[in-house]
C-alpha positions in Angstrom: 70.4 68.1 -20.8 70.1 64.2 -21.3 70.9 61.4 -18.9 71.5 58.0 -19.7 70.9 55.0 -17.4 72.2 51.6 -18.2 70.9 49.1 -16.3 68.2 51.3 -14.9 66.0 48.3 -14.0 68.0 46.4 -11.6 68.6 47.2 -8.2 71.1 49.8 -7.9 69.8 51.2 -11.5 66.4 51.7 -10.0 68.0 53.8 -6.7 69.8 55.7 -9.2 66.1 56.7 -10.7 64.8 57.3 -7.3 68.1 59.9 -6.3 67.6 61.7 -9.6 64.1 62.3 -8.4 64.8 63.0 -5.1 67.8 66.2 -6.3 65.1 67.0 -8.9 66.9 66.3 -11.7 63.5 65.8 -13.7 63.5 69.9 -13.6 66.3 70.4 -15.8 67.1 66.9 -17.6 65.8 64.7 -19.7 66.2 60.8 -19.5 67.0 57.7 -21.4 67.0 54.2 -19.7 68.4 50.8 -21.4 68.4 47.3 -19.6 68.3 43.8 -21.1 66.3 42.6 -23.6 64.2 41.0 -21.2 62.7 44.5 -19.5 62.7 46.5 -23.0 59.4 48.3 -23.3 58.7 49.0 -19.5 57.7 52.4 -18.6 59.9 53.9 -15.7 60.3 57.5 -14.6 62.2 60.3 -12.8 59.9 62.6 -11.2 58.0 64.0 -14.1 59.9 62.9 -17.0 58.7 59.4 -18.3 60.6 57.3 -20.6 60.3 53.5 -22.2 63.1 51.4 -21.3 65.1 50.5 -24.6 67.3 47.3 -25.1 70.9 47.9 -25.5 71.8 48.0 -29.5 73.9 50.2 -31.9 70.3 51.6 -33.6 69.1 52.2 -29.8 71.7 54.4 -28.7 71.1 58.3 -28.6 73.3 61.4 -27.4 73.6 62.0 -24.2 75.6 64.7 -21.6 76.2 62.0 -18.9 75.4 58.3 -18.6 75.4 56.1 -15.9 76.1 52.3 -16.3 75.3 50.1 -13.6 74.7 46.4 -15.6 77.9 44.8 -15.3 81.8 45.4 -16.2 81.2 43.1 -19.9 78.3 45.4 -20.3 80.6 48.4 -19.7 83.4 47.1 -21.9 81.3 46.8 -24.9 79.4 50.0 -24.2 80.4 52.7 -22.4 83.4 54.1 -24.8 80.2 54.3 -27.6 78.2 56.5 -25.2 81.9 58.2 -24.8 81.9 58.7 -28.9 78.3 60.0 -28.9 79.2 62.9 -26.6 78.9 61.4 -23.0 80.9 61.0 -19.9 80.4 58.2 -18.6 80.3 57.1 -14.5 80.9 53.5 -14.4 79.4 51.4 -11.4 81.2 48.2 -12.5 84.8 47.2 -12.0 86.0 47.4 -15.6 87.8 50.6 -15.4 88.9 50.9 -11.9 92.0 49.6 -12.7 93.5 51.9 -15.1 95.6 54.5 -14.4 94.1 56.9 -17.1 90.4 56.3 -15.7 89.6 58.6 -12.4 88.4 56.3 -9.6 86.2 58.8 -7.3 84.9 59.6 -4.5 83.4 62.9 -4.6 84.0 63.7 -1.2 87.5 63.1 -1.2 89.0 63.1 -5.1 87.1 65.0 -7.4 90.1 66.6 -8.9 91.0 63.2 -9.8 88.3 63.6 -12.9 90.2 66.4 -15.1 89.3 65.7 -18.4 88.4 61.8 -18.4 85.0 61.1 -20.4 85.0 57.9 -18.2 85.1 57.9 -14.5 85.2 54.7 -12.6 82.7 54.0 -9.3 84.3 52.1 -6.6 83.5 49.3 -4.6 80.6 49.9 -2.5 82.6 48.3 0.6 86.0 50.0 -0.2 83.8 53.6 -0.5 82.2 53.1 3.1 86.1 52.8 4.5 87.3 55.3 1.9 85.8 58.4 4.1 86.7 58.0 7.5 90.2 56.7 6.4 90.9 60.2 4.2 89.4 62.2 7.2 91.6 60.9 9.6 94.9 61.4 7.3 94.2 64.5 7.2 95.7 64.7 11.1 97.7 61.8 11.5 99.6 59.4 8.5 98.0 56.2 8.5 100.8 53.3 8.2 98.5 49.9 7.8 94.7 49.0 7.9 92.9 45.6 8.8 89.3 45.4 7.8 87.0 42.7 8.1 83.9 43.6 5.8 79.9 42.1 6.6 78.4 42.5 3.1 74.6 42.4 2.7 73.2 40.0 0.2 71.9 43.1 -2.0 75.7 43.3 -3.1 75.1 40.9 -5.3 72.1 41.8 -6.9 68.4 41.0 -7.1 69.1 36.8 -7.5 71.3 37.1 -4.7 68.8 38.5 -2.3 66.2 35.4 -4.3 68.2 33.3 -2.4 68.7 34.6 1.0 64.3 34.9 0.7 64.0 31.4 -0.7 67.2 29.4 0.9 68.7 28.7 -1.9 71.9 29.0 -3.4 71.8 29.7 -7.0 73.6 32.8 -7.1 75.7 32.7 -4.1 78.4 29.6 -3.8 76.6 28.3 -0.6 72.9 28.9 1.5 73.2 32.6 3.0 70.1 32.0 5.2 71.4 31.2 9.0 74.7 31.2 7.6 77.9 33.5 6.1 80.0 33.1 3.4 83.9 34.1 4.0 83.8 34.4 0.3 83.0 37.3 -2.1 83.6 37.1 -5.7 86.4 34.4 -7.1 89.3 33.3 -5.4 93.2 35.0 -6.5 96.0 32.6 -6.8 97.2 35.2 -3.9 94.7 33.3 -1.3 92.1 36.9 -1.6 89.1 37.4 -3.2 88.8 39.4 -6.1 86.6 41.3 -3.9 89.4 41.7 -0.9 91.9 42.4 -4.3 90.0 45.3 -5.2 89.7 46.6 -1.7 92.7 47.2 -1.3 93.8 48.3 -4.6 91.2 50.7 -4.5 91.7 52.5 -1.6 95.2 53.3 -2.5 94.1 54.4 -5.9 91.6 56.7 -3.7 93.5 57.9 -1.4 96.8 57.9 -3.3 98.3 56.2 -1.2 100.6 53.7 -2.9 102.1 52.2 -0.1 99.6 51.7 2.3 99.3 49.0 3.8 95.7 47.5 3.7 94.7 43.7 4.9 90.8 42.9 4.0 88.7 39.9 4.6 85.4 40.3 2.7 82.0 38.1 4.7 78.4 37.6 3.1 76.1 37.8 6.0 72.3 37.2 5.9 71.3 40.8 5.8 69.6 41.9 2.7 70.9 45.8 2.5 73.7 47.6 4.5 77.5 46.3 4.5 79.3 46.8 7.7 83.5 46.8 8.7 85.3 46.3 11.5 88.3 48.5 11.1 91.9 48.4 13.0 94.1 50.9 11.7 97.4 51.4 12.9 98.8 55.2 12.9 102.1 57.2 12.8 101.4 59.2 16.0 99.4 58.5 19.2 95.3 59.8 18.1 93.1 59.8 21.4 89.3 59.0 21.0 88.4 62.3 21.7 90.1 64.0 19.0 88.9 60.6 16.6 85.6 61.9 17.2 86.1 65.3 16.6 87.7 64.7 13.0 84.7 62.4 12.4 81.6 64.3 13.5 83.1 67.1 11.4 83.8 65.4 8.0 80.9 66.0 5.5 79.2 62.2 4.1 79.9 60.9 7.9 77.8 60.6 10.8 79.4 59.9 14.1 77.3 57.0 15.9 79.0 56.4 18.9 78.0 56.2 22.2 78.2 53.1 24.5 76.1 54.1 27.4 73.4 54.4 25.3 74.0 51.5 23.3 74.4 53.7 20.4 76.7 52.3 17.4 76.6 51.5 13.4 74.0 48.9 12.6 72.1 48.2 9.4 68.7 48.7 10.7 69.9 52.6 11.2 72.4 52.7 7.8 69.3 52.0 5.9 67.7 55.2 6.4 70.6 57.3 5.6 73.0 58.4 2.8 75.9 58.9 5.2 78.9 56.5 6.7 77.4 55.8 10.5 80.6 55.0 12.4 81.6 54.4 15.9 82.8 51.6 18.4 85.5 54.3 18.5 88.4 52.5 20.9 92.3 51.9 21.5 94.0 49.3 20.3 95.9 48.3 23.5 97.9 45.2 21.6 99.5 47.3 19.5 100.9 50.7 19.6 99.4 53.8 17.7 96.4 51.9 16.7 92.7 52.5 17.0 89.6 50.2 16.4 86.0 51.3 14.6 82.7 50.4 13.5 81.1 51.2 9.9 77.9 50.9 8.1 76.2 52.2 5.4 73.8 51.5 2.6 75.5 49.9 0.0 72.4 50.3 -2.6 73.3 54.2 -2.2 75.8 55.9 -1.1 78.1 52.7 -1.7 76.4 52.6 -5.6 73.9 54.7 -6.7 74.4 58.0 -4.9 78.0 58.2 -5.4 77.6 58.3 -9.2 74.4 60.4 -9.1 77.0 62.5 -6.8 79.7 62.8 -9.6 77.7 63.6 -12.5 76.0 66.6 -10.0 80.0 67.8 -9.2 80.4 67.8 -12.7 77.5 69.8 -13.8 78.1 72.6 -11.0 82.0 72.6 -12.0 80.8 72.9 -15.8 78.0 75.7 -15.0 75.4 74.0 -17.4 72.6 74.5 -15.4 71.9 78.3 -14.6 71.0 78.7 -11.1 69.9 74.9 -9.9 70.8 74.6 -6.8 73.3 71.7 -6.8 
């Protein structure tokens, strides 16, 4: 079996590499990794497979059973459906796809039936993921009618430059200084008053959760963190939900670990998302200003499960599904 990585020198391309090798993937695949012109030649590896990084061309680009792309929607646009033609299915970290209704957008956890027979299946937004989870645990009990969410995006969400400046205090990749500062902007502004970050928010997690006519609200914040995106969730329910049973559905849904306890200081903080693949949440509480409605904390690590461990996670569903690998352990 062959895997294709695009992009598989920048940040979330290089977590991908280190996932693979963690589930062993080495064991049963084989690799190809492209990137820009500018890292061609370089020498990376999965586990025991070695490979030498190749610049995306039409003369460079081999067969594959799966690639993942995660270097940037134009770089998706112009390559991913010639990946499709040689034979791949494609996971797409980028936003180029998400929008269309033919193109899955997936969480494994929660939509994997979504894929069916698409050779292209769209990532989501690393914040809308992290809210994505406890959201479709909780409708599972009780109909959710409207979501506020006010999102604390690390400075790794916008890639290697990004995080330049935070390091140097500079702002050549971000609109403004991110060091002792935030920025109550992600991504360009809509003639709506969002950002095209906030847009996709909330389009996303009604494509998700298929959930048309949810109501979402979403203010998206660069803060000077360099890895782990946090929210601060209100969400407003059809039926009365106590904090008891809140934590019940959450400590028993799989890709979410319940971090909650006040006497203890215990909540979701970055400095404990790093070291984990799951959604930490907590600051579980009632909404007293408005009926039906509860209050939570989230974080997670947006290099992984919010990027690189969600796609890593779709291409493993798919293998198992399709039985191509006699008796690995998936």
């Amino acid at each position: 079996m062959k895997i294709a990585i695009v992009g598989a020198t920048g940040l979330v391309g290089r977590e991908i590499l280190k996932i693979l090798e963690e589930k062993q993937f080495d064991k049963f695949c084989d690799f190809n990794f492209y990137a820009s012109s500018r890292s061609e030649g370089k020498i990376l590896n999965v586990g025991s497979k070695f490979a030498r990084v190749m610049a995306l061309d039409n003369n460079s680009i081999e067969p594959a059973d799966y690639a993942i792309f995660s270097a940037g929607s134009i770089v998706s646009k112009t390559w991913a459906k010639k990946f499709v033609k040689l034979g791949a299915t494609v996971v797409d970290n980028s936003s180029a796809f998400r929008r269309f209704k033919n193109i899955p957008l997936v969480v494994p956890e929660i939509n994997m039936d979504d894929v069916g027979c698409s050779k292209i299946i769209a990532n989501p937004n690393c914040s809308t993921i992290a809210l994505a989870l406890p959201l479709f645990a909780i409708a599972k009990h009780v109909k959710i009618k409207r979501v506020v969410v006010s999102t604390y995006q690390a400075v790794s969400g916008a890639g290697k430059k990004a995080l330049d400046d935070l390091e140097n205090s500079t702002s050549n990749k971000l609109p403004h200084k991110i060091t002792d500062n935030l920025i109550p902007q992600i991504d360009k502004f809509l003639a709506n008053g969002n950002t095209f970050e906030e847009d996709k928010m909330i389009f996303e997690l009604k494509k998700i959760l298929h959930e048309p006519n949810l109501q979402v609200s979403a203010t998206c914040v660069r803060v000077p963190i360099s890895n782990c995106h946090s929210e601060s969730v209100n969400i407003e329910l059809s039926k009365p939900l106590s904090n008891k049973k809140l934590r019940e559905i959450l400590s028993c849904e799989r890709g979410i670990c319940l971090t909650d306890n006040t006497e203890t200081q215990l909540y979701p903080m970055p400095s404990i998302a790093n070291n984990t693949d799951d959604i930490l949440v907590g600051r579980i509480r009632q909404d007293k200003s408005c009926k039906n409605t509860i209050n939570l904390f989230l974080c997670m690590n947006n290099l992984r499960k919010g990027a690189a461990l969600n796609a890593v996670q779709i291409v493993e569903r798919l293998i198992s599904k399709q039985s191509l690998v006699g008796g690995h352990n998936m």
